[in-house]
C-alpha positions as a Python dict, from the first residue, in 0.01 Angstrom:
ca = {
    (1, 'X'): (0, 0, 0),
    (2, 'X'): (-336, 207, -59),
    (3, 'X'): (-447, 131, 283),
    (4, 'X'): (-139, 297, 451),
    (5, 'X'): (-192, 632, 281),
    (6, 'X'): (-608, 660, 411),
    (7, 'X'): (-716, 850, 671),
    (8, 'X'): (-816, 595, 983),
    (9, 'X'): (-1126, 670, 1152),
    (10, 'X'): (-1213, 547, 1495),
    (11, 'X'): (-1573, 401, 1607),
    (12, 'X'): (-1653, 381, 1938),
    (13, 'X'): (-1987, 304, 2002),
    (14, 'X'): (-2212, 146, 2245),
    (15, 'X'): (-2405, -48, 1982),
    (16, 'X'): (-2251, -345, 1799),
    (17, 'X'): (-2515, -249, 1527),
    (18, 'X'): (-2427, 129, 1473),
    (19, 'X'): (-2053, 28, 1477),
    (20, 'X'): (-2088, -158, 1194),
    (21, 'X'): (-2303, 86, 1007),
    (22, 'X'): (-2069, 324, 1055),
    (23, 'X'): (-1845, 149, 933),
    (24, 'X'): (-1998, 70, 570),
    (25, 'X'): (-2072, 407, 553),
    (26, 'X'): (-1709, 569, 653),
    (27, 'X'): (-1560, 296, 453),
    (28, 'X'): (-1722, 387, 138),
    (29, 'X'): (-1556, 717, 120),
    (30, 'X'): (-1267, 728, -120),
    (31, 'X'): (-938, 773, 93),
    (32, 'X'): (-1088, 698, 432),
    (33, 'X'): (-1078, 353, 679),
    (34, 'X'): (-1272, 320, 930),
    (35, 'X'): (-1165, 101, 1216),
    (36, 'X'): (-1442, -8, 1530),
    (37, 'X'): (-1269, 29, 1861),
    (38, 'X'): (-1331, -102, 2201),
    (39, 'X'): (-1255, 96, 2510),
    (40, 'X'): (-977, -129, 2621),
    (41, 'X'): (-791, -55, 2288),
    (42, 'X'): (-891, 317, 2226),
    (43, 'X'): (-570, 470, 2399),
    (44, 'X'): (-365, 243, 2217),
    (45, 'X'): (-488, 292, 1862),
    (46, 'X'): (-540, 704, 1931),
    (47, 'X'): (-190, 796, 1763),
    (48, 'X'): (-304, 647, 1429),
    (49, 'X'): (-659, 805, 1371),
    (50, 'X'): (-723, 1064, 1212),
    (51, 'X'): (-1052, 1099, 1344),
    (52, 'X'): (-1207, 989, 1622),
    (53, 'X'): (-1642, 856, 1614),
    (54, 'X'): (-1751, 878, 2001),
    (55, 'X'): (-2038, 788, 2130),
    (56, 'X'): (-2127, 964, 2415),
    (57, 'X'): (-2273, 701, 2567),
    (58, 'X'): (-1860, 507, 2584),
    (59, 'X'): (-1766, 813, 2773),
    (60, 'X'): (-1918, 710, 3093),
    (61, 'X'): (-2070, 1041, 3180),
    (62, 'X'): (-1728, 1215, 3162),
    (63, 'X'): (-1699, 1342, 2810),
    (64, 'X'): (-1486, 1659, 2866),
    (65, 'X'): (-1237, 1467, 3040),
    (66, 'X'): (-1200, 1206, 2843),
    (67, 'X'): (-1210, 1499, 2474),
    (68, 'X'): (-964, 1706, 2680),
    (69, 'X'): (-728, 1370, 2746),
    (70, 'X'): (-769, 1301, 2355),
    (71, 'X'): (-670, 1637, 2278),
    (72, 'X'): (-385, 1611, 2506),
    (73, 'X'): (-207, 1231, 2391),
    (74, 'X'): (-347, 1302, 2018),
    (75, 'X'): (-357, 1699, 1919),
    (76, 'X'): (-387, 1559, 1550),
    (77, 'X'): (-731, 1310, 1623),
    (78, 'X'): (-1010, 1483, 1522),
    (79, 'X'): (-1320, 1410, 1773),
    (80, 'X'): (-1711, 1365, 1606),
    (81, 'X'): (-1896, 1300, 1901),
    (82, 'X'): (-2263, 1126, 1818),
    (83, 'X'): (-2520, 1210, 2103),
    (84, 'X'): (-2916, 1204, 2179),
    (85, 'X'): (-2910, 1564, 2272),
    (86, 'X'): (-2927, 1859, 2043),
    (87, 'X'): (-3000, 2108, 2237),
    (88, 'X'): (-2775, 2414, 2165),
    (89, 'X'): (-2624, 2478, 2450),
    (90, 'X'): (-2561, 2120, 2513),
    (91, 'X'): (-2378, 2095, 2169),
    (92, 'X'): (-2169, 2424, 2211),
    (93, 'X'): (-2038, 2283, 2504),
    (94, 'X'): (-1929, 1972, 2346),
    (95, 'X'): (-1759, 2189, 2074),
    (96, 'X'): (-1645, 2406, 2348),
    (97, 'X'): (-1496, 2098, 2510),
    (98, 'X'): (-1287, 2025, 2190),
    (99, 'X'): (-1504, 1778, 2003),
    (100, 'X'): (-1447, 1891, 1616),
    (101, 'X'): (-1791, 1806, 1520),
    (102, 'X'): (-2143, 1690, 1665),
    (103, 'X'): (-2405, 1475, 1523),
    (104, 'X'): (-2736, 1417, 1617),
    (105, 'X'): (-2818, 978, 1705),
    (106, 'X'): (-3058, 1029, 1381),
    (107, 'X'): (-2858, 1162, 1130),
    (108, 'X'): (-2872, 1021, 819),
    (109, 'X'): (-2597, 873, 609),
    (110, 'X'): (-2561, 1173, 399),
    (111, 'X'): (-2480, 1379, 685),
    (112, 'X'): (-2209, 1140, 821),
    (113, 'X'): (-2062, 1177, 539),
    (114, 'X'): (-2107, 1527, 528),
    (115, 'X'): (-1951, 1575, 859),
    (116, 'X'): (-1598, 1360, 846),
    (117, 'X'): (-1564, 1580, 486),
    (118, 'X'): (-1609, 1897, 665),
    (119, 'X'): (-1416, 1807, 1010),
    (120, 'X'): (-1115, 1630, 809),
    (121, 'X'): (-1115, 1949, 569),
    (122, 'X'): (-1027, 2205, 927),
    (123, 'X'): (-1399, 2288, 998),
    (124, 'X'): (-1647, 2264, 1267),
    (125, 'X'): (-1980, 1990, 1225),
    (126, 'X'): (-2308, 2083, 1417),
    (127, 'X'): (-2608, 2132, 1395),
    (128, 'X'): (-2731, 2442, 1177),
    (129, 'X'): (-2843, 2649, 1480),
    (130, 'X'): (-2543, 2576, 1665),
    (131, 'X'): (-2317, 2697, 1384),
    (132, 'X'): (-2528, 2987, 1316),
    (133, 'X'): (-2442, 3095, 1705),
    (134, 'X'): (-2057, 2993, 1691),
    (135, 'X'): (-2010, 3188, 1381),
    (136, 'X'): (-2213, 3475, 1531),
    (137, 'X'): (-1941, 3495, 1840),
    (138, 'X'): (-1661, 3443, 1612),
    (139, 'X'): (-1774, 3776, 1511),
    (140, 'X'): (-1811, 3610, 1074),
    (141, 'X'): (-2159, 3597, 1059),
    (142, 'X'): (-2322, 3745, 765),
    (143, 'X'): (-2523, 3747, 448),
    (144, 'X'): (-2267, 4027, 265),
    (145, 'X'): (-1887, 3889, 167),
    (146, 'X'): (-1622, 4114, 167),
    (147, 'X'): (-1704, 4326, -82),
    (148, 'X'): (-2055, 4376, -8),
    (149, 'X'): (-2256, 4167, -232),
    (150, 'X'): (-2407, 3853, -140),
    (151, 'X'): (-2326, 3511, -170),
    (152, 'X'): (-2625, 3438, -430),
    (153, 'X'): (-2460, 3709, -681),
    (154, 'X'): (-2082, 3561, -675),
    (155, 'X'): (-2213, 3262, -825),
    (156, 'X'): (-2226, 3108, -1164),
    (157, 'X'): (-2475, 2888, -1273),
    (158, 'X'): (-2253, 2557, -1222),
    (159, 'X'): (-2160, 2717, -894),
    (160, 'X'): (-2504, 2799, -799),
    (161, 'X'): (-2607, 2418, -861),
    (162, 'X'): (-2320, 2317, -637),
    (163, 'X'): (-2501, 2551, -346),
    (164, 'X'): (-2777, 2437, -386),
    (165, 'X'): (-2654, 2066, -313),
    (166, 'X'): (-2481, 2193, -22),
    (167, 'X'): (-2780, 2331, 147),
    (168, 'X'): (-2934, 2068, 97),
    (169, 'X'): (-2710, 1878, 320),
    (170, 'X'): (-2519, 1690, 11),
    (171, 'X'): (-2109, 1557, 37),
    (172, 'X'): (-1913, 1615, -177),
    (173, 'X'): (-1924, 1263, -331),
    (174, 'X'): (-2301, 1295, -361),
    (175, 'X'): (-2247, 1657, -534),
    (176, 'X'): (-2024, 1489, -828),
    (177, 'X'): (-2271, 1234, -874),
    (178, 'X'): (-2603, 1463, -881),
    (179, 'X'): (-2391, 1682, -1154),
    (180, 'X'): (-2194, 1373, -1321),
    (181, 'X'): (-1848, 1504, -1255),
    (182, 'X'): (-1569, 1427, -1042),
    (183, 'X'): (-1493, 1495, -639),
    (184, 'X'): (-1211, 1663, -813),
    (185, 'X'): (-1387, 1917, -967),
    (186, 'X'): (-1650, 1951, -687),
    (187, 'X'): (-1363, 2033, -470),
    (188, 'X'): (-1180, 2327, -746),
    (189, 'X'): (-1550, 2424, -722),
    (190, 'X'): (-1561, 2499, -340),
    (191, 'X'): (-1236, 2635, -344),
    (192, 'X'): (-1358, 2924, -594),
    (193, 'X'): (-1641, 2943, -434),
    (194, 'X'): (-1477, 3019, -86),
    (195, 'X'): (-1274, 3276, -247),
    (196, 'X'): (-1500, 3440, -459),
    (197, 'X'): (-1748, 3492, -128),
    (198, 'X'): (-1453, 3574, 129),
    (199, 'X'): (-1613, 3242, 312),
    (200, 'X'): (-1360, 3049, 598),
    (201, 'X'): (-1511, 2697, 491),
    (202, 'X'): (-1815, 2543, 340),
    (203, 'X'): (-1996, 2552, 692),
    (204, 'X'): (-1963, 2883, 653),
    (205, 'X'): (-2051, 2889, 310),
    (206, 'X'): (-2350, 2709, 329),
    (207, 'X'): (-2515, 2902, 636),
    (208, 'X'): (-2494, 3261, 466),
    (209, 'X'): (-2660, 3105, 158),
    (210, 'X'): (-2964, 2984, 352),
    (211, 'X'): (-2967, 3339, 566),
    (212, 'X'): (-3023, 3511, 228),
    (213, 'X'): (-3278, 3249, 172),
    (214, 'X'): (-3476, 3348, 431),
    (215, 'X'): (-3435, 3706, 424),
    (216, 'X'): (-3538, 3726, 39),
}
């Protein structure tokens, strides 16, 4: 009965090897099954993910076809598309394409992790540069919040230990074990935190933080 209320997550991938190590890693997150697909039984399965793991190696050199045919049979399947490039403009037009998030072939398991969290929560996954520019055109990027003061001074000390993990590149599950509490309380955390700094999401969050970082 537990299994029919988590959030299925679709791997397709061109290596038997990273399929399954997705897999592990998806699978260990609380409320989340992952599920390895082949391309023969992608369009069947599409209605029931979630999420969607694509390599861009199983799209045949026709990846914004085959994200804007996802996006059309499955609005609700969010697409992480995992790729050797990370050149900005490269990933932008991934995103640009409709892909929810992008990840580098070499990211570690923390940042899986990190990713589905973020993509599954209603944000946008790529790397740091790349958000930096997308937030930049959507007009929201900025070291001040709303009312002026920056993101460093909203904080209270339990909050400011929370940052910290986040820059860092932490999930959330790896936040409530670093600070022995809950996922529960991590996410109350965020949610203050998001509120208290007039942030969108934790993407957003997180990239002001480290621009006052290296403006100090």
């Amino acid at each position: 009965m537990q299994a029919d209320m988590n959030q299925r997550i679709g791997i397709l991938a061109s290596d038997p090897l990273r399929s399954i190590g997705l897999e592990s890693i998806l699978n260990e997150i609380d409320g989340l099954e992952a599920v390895i697909l082949s391309p023969a039984h992608l369009w069947k399965q599409l209605a029931t993910l979630s999420a969607l793991v694509l390599d861009t190696r199983m799209s045949n050199g026709q990846l914004p076809e085959m994200l804007s045919r996802i996006r059309r049979e499955s609005p609700q399947s969010k697409v992480v598309v995992v790729g050797a490039s990370v050149e900005p403009l490269h990933v932008q037009a991934v995103i640009g394409a409709g892909a929810k998030g992008y990840l580098a072939e070499t990211a570690s398991e923390s940042e899986f992790r990190m990713a589905m969290e973020v993509v599954l929560d209603g944000s946008v996954w790529a790397p740091r540069k790349v958000l930096a520019r997308l937030l930049e055109e959507g007009g929201t990027s900025s070291s001040k919040t709303a009312t002026g003061l920056s993101v460093a001074s909203k904080m209270t000390p339990r909050e400011h230990e929370v940052l910290r993990l986040l820059k860092d590149g932490k999930s959330n599950r790896d936040i409530a074990q670093a600070l022995g509490i809950d996922e529960t309380t991590v996410k109350a955390h965020l949610g203050r935190m998001l509120r208290k700094t007039g942030t969108a999401n934790r993407v957003e969050l997180t990239l002001r933080a480290m621009e006052e970082e290296e403006r100090a």
